[in-house]
C-alpha positions in Angstrom: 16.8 -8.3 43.5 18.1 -9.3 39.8 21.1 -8.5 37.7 20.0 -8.5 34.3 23.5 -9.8 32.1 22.1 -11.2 29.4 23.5 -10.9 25.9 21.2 -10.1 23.4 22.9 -12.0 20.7 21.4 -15.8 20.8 23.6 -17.6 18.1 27.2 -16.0 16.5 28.7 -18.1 13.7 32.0 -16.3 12.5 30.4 -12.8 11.5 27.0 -13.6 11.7 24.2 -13.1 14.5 21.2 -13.9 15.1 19.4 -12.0 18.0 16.5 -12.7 20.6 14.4 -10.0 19.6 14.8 -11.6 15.9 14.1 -15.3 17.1 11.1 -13.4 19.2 9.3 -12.4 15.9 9.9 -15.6 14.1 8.6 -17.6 17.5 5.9 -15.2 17.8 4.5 -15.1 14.3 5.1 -19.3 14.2 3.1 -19.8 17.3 0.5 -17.4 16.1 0.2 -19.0 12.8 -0.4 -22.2 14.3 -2.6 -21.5 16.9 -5.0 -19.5 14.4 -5.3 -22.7 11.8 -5.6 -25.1 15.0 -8.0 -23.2 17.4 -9.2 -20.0 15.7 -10.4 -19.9 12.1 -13.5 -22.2 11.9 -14.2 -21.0 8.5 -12.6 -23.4 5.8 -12.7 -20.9 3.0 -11.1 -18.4 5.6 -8.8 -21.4 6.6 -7.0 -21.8 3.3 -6.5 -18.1 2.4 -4.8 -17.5 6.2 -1.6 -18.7 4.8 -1.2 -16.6 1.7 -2.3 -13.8 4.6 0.2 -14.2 6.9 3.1 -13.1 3.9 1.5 -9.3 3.8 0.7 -9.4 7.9 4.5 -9.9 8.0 5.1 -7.1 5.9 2.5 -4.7 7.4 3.9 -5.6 11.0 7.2 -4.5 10.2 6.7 -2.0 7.9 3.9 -0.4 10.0 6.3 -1.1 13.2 9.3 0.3 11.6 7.7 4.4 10.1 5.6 3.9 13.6 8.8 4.1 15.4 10.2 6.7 12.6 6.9 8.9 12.9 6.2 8.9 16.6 9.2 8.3 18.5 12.5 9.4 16.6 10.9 11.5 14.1 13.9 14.9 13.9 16.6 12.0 13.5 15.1 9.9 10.9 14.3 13.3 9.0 18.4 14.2 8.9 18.8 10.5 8.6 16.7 9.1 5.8 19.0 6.3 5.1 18.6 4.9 8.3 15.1 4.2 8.5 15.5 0.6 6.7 18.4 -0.5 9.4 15.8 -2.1 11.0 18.9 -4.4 12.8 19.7 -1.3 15.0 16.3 -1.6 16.8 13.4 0.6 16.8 9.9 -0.4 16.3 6.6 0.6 17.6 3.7 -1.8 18.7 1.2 1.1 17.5 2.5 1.4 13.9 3.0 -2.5 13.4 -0.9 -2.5 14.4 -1.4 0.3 11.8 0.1 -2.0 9.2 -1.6 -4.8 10.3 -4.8 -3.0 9.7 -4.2 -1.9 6.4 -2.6 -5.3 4.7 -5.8 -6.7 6.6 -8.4 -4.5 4.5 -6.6 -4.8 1.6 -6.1 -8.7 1.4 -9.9 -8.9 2.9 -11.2 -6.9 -0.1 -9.1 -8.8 -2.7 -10.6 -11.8 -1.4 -14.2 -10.5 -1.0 -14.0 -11.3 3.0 -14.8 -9.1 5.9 -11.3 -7.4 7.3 -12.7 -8.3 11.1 -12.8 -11.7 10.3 -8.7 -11.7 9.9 -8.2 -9.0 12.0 -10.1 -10.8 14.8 -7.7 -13.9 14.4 -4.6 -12.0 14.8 -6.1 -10.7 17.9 -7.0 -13.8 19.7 -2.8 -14.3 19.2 -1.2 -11.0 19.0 -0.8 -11.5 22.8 1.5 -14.5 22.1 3.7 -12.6 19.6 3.3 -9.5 22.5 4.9 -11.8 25.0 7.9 -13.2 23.7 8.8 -9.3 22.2 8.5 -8.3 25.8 10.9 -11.0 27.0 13.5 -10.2 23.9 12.8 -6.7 25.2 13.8 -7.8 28.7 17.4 -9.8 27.5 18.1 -6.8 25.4 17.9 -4.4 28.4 15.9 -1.9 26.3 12.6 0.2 27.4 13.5 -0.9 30.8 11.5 0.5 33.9 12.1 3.6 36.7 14.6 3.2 39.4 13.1 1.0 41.9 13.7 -0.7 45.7 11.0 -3.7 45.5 12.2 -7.4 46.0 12.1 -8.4 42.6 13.8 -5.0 41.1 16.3 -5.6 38.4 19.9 -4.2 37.2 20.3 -3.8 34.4 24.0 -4.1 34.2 24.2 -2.6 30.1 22.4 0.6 31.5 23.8 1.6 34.7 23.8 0.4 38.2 20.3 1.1 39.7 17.7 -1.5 40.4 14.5 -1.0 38.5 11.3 -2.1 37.6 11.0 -5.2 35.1 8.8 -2.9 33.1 9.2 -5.7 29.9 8.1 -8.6 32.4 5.2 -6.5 33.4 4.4 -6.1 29.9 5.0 -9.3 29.0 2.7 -10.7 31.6 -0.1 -8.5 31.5 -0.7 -7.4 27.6 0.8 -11.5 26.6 -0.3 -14.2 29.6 -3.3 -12.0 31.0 -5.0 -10.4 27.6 -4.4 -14.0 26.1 -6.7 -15.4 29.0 -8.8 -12.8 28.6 -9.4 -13.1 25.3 -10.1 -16.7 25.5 -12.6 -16.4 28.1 -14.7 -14.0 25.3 -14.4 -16.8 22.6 -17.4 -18.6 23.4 -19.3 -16.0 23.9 -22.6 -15.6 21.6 -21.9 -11.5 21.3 -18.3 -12.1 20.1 -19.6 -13.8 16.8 -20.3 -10.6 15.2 -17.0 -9.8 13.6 -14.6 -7.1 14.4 -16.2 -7.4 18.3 -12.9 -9.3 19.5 -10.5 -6.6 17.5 -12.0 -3.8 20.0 -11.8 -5.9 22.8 -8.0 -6.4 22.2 -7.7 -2.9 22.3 -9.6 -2.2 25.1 -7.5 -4.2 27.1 -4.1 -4.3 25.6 -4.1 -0.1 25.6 -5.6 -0.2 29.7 -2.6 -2.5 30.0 0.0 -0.5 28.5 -1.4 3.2 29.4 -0.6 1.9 33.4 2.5 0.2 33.3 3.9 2.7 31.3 4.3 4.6 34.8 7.1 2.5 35.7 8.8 2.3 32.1 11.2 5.3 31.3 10.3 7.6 28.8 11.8 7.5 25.2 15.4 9.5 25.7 14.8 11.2 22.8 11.1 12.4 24.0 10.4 12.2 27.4 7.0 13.2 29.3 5.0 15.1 27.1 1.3 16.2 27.0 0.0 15.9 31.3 3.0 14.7 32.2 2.4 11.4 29.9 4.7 9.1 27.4 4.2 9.0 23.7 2.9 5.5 24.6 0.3 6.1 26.6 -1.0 8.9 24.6 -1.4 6.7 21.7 -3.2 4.0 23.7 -5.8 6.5 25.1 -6.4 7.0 21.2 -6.4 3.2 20.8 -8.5 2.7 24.0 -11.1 5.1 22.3 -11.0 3.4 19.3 -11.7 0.4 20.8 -14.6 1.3 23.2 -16.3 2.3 20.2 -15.8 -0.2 17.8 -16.9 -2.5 21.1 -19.9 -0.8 21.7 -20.5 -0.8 17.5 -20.3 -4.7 17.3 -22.3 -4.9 19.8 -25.1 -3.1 18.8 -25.3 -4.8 15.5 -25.7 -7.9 17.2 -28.5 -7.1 19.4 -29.9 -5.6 16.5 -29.6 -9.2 14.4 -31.1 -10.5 17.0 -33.9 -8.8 17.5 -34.7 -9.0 13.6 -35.3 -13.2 14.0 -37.3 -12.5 16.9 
């Protein structure tokens, strides 16, 4: 078993700190950025618009991530506390709304530059998982959206909570929808059927909402909401939604591209 002490301010010079969970996104988004120009965009015209891209994806995530939290998770308290909603420093974003923004920047900036949306949407899913993974890990120093009480080996206290051992809940996470979908992902890259574009976007959310829906059984409900609907977390019902959305936009991709192939047969 673990104690979990860490503090979640990185670097403090005089007044000033800067926090894990901030060097997380900056990490996460650097890596990503990378990544897509080195590995993942083979299209050159694609290539040099991806930087000018990245600016709005910035601004959808945390936008989108910041009225997700507001909408689904705290929604009574930011209501009676409009103000509030743009201190982003005091925490509270959702995964689900950041992807919402994502989305929409993407369709926008796609249509602006008479490109398919999929085509950027797709590249930010091959390395979302790497952005997921070190947000999970800030998640895990911050001892926030920590897991149920457990007695395993590798339980955890989390010593700014209380004094029970739990589940790693943000390890779990940060393994399976980071390492694991990131694998995953990459084994579907070279596939023929993942050239049709917006196939690898409903992968990622095949995957990433499987993920989350399960190891959101060991991850203590939002204060604030609790269980709701069949006993179930706010984030889990939104990644049956996203799991659904997924599965079909999957299934769509795929039909159009047995459908292109069969027209050059």
């Amino acid at each position: 078993m673990f104690i979990n002490n860490f503090d979640p301010v990185a670097i403090q010079f005089f007044s000033i700190e800067i926090r894990w969970y901030s060097l997380a996104y900056i990490v996460g988004i650097l890596l990503g950025w990378i990544l897509s120009k080195k590995i993942f965009i083979s299209d050159t015209k694609l290539n040099e618009k991806f930087d000018d891209y990245i600016t709005y994806l910035i601004l959808g995530l945390i936008i989108g991530g910041r009225l997700g939290y507001v909408l689904f998770y705290n929604f009574n308290f930011y209501l009676n506390n409009l103000f509030d909603i743009f201190k982003i420093w005091q925490g509270g974003m959702s995964f689900h709304g950041g992807l919402v923004g994502i989305v929409i920047v993407s369709i926008w900036f796609a249509k602006k530059n008479n490109h398919n949306p999929f085509n950027y949407l797709d590249i930010v899913s091959y390395v979302a998982p790497v952005g997921i993974f070190f947000g999970r890990i800030a998640n895990f120093i911050n001892s926030e959206l920590y897991g149920i009480e457990a007695n395993i080996p590798w339980a955890v206290k989390f010593v700014h909570v209380d004094n029970l051992y739990r589940h790693p809940s943000q390890l779990y996470e940060a393994l399976f929808e980071g390492i694991v979908l990131f694998l995953i992902l990459l084994y579907f890259k070279n596939k023929s059927f993942v050239k049709t574009p917006g196939f690898v976007s409903g992968i990622f959310l095949i995957f990433y909402s499987i993920f989350r829906f399960f190891i959101e059984f060991f991850r203590v409900p939002d204060e604030q909401l609790g269980y709701l609907l069949f006993n179930l977390t706010m984030g889990q019902i939104i990644s049956f939604f996203s799991l659904i959305i997924g599965c079909y936009l999957t299934i769509i991709k795929y039909e159009v591209k047995k459908d292109t192939q069969s027209t050059f047969r």
